[in-house]
N, C-alpha and C positions, 0 to 999 in steps of 0.2 A: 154819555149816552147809555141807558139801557135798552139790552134788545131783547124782547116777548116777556120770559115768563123766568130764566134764568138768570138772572139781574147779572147779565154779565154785562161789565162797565166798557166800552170802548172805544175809541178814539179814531180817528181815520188823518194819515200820516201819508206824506209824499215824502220820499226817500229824494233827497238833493244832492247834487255834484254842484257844491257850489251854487250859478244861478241856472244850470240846468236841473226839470224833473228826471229822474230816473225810474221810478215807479210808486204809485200811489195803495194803498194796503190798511186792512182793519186792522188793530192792536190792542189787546186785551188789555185791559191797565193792572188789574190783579195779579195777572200769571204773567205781563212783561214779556210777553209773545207776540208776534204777527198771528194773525185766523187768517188771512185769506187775501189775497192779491187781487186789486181788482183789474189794475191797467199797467201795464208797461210801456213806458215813452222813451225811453233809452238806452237801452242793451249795454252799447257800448262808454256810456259813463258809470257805470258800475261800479261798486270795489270789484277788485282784481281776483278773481276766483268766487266769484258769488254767479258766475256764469258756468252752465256746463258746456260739455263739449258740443249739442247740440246748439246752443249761444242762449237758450233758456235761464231763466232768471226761477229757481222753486219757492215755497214756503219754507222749506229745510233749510235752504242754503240763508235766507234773510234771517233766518233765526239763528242759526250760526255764526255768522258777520253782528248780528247784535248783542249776541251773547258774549263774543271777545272782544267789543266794544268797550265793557263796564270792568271797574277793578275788578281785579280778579279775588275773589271769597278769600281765597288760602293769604292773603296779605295779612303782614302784621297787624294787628290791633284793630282790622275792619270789621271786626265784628262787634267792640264796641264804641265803636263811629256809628254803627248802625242803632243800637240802642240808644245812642243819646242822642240821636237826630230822631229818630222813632221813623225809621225807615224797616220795613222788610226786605230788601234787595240793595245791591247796590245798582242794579239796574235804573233803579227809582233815582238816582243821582242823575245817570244820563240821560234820563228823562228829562229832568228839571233843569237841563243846561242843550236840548234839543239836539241830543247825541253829538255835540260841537267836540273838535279837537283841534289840534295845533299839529299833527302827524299828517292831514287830510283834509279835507273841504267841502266832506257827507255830515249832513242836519238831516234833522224830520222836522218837514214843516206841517204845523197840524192845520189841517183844510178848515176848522171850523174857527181858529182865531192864527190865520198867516202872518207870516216875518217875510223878511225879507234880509237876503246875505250882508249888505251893505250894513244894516241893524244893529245883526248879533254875532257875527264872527268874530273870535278872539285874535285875529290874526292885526287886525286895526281896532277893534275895541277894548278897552282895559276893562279888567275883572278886578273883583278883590282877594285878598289874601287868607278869607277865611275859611276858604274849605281845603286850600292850601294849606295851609298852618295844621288843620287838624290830621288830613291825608299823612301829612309827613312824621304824626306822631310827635307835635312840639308839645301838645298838652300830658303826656302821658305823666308825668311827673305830677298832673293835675293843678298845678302852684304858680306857671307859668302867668305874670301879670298879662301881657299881650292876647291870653287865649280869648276868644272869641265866644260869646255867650252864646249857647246850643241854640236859645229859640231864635235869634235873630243873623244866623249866620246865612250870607248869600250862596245859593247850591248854584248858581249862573256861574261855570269855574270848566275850564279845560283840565283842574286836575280831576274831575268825573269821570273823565273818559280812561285814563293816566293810566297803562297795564303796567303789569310786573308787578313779581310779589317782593321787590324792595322795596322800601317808604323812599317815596320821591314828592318832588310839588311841582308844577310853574308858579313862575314868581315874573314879575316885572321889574327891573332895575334899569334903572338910566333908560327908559323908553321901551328896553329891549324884553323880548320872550327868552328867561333862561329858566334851565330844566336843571332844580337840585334833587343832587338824589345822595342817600344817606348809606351807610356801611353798616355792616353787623356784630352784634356783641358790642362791647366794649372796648374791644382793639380797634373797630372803626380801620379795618385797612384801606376797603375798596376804595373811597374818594382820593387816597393817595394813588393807588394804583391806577385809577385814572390818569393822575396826572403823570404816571412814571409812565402811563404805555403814551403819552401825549409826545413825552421825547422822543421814546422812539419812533414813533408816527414819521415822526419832522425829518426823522434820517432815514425812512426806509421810502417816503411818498413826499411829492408835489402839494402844496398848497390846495384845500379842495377837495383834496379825496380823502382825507380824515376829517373826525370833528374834532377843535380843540378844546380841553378842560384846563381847566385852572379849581383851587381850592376857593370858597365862600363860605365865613360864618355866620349862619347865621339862629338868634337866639344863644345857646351854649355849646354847639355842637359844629362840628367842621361837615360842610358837605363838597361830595365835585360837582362842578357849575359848567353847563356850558347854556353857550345860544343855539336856537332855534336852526337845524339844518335845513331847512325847508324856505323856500320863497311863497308867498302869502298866493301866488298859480301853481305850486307843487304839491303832490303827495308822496308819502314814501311808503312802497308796497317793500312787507314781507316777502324773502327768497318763496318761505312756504307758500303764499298766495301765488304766487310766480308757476310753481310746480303744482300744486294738488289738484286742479283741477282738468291736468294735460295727465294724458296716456303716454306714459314714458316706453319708447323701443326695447325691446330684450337687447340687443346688442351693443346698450349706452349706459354706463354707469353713470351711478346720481350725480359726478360732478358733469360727465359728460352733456347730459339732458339737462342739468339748470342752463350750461352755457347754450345750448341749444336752444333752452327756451328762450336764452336774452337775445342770443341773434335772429329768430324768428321775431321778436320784436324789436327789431331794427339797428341792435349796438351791436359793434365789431369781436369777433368771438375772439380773437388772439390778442386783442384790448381787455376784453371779459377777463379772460386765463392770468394776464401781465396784473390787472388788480387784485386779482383774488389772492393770486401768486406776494404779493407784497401783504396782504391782509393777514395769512394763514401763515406766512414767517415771520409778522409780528408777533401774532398768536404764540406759534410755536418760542418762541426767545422768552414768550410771558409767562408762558403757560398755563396757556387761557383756557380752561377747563367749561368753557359755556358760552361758545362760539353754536349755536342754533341757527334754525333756519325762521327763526324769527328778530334774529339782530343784524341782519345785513340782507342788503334789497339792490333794488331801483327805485328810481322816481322817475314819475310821470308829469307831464302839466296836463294839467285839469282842464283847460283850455281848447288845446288842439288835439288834447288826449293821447300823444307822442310820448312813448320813455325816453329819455333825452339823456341820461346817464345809470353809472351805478350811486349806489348811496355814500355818500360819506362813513368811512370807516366809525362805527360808535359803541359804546356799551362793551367795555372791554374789561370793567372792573373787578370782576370772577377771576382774577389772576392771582400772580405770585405766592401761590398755597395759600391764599389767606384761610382756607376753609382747615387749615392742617394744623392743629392746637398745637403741638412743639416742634416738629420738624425736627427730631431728634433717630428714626431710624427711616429705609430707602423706602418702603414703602407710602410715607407720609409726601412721599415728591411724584409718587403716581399717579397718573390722572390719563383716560381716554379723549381725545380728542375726537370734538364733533365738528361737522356732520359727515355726509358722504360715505356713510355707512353703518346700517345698522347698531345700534350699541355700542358707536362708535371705533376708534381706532387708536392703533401707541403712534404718537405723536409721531414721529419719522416718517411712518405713511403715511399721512397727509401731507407731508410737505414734499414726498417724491410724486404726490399726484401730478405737481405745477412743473415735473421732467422739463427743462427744455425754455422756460421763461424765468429766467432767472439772469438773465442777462443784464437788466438792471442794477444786480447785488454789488455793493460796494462794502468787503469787509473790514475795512478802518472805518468806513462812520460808523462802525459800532465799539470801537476799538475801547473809548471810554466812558460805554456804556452802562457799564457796571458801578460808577463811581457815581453816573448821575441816581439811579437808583437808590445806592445809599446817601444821595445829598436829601432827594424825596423822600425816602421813608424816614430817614431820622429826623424830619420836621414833625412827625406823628408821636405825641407825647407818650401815645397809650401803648407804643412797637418797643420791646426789649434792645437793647442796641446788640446783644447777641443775635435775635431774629433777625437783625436786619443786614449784618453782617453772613448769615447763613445763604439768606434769599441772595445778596448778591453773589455771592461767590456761586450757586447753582444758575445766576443769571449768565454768568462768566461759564462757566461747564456747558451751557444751551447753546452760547454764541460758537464755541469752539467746533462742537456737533455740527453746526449748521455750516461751517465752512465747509465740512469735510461734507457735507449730504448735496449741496450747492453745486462743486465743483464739479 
């Protein structure tokens, strides 16, 4: 559509929760913007912080929400994805896949040629692998037989929405939605580290409240795999979405006010405390250096529109110094711990925030911990077997710590 005399191009888009409207809105197709809202039909199927506190839905706020919708620019090698698609944005990706994801169960359905959710949801409809493939950075070598030819590659793909500036994909295997996602440099640790904080998952939590990884290769390269945390009536809101758009009390620190906010929506706050408490001393034993308030949440059904738990523990692979090139003097083992306080904090406060829930701790299931560690890392070809003998033995010094912080 052009309107008057400015050939601005536009589109008119109904914001979907699934098979409910949420709000229907003009969208620039140039500048990959909302202009203007015309009708709001459902406040409360929204994303999770697209509301203010008056319970108003803005233009600000849908631009926001759509703007961390699409890869994020700063990603590896997205910038020549975009050239050889002959895309200006990566916005323009989640355009051409109806801002669809696998995290949630918001589309734009465009008013002037409708879908319908049954259609085009990837949660029951299979995609193909090729903007996968590209996303994850398999072609960069450029040689790769399997690469997918630029003109004819399908942009209809859940990894358009795929945030994080690590190369990740969905991929389909055996029926199922799994999510690989790749490590950095050449040592490639993270995907292991996945799977080493998977162990300890198993000894600190229940069935359920973690996600579990395993390694998959696939092309040349090792990635961690896991499936789909989400039921095909779930989404999983960001801790951030949870908080930013609530007025936090002066007399509640930030951990206090998130758990405020979950028992304000309906979850038990000394359940709240008992999970996180288990999440934040995995953390700490890992030392997970990017624990954000964008890698652990709730989830809602989209449905009855009820948060019905916390998220599954996921996205832990920022650990074991991978970022620390030799690990050879103390400083290279420092790292702040996030969140729950600015600029974060030295790892021990945080885990005295959870005083008091700790009841669950069992210091023998961690007892040969440190061995599972080096059984995982020394399957990583590209890890020094001195690295890897360092990492565990600080993994063994973290455990010991935490008995004594614990009791």
């Amino acid at each position: 559509m052009v309107k008057g005399g400015d050939s601005m191009a536009l589109a008119h888009y109904t914001l979907m929760n699934k098979n409910t409207p949420v709000l229907s809105f003009e969208y620039d197709l140039e500048d990959h913007k909302a202009m203007r809202i015309i009708e709001t039909m459902n406040v409360a199927a929204a994303p999770f912080g697209m509301v203010d506190r008056h319970g108003q839905v803005s233009k600000k706020e849908l631009n926001y929400w759509w703007r961390h919708r699409a890869i994020p620019a700063s990603r590896a090698q997205i910038k020549r994805l975009l050239e050889n698609l002959q895309l200006d944005s990566t916005l323009v990706l989640a355009e051409k896949s109806f801002g669809l994801s696998l995290s949630d169960c918001y589309w734009l359905n465009d008013q002037d040629d409708p879908r319908t959710w049954d259609a085009i949801n990837f949660f029951d409809n299979d995609f193909t692998d090729d903007l996968g493939f590209l996303t994850l950075g398999q072609d960069s070598a450029g040689s790769s037989p399997d690469a997918p030819d630029y003109a004819s590659v399908s942009l209809s793909s859940p990894n358009s929405t795929l945030g994080g500036d690590l190369l990740k994909k969905w991929k389909i295997i055996d029926g199922r939605r799994v999510l690989l996602k790749s490590g950095v440099g050449f040592v490639n640790q993270e995907p292991y580290n996945e799977v080493a904080a998977t162990a300890l998952h198993r000894r600190l939590m229940k069935p359920g409240a973690f996600t579990p990884y395993w390694l998959h290769e696939d092309g040349r390269r090792v990635y961690s795999a896991c499936a789909n945390l989400l039921g095909p009536d779930e989404e999983l809101v960001a801790a951030w979405d949870v908080v930013r758009n609530a007025k936090k009390p002066n007399n509640l620190s930030d951990l206090q006010f998130y758990v405020k906010c979950c028992t304000d929506l309906g979850l038990d706050g000394d359940a709240v405390m008992t999970e996180l408490a288990k999440m934040f001393v995995g953390d700490f034993v890992l030392a997970n250096r990017d624990r954000h308030y964008r890698n652990f949440g709730i989830v809602r059904n989209v449905e009855t529109l009820e948060v019905t738990r916390l998220a599954p523990v996921f996205d832990t692979g920022s650990c074991l110094w991978s970022d620390a090139e030799l690990l050879e003097v103390r400083a290279d083992f420092d790292y702040r711990a996030k969140p729950f306080k600015p600029n974060g904090m030295h790892p021990e406060d945080q885990v005295r925030l959870f005083e008091g829930y700790f009841d669950w701790y069992d210091a023998s299931a961690l007892a040969d911990y440190p061995d599972t560690v080096r059984s995982l890392l020394g399957r990583n070809p590209n890890i020094p077997e001195r690295r890897v003998e360092i990492i565990a033995q600080e993994v063994e010094k973290k455990i010991d710590l935490l008995d004594r912080l614990v009791r």
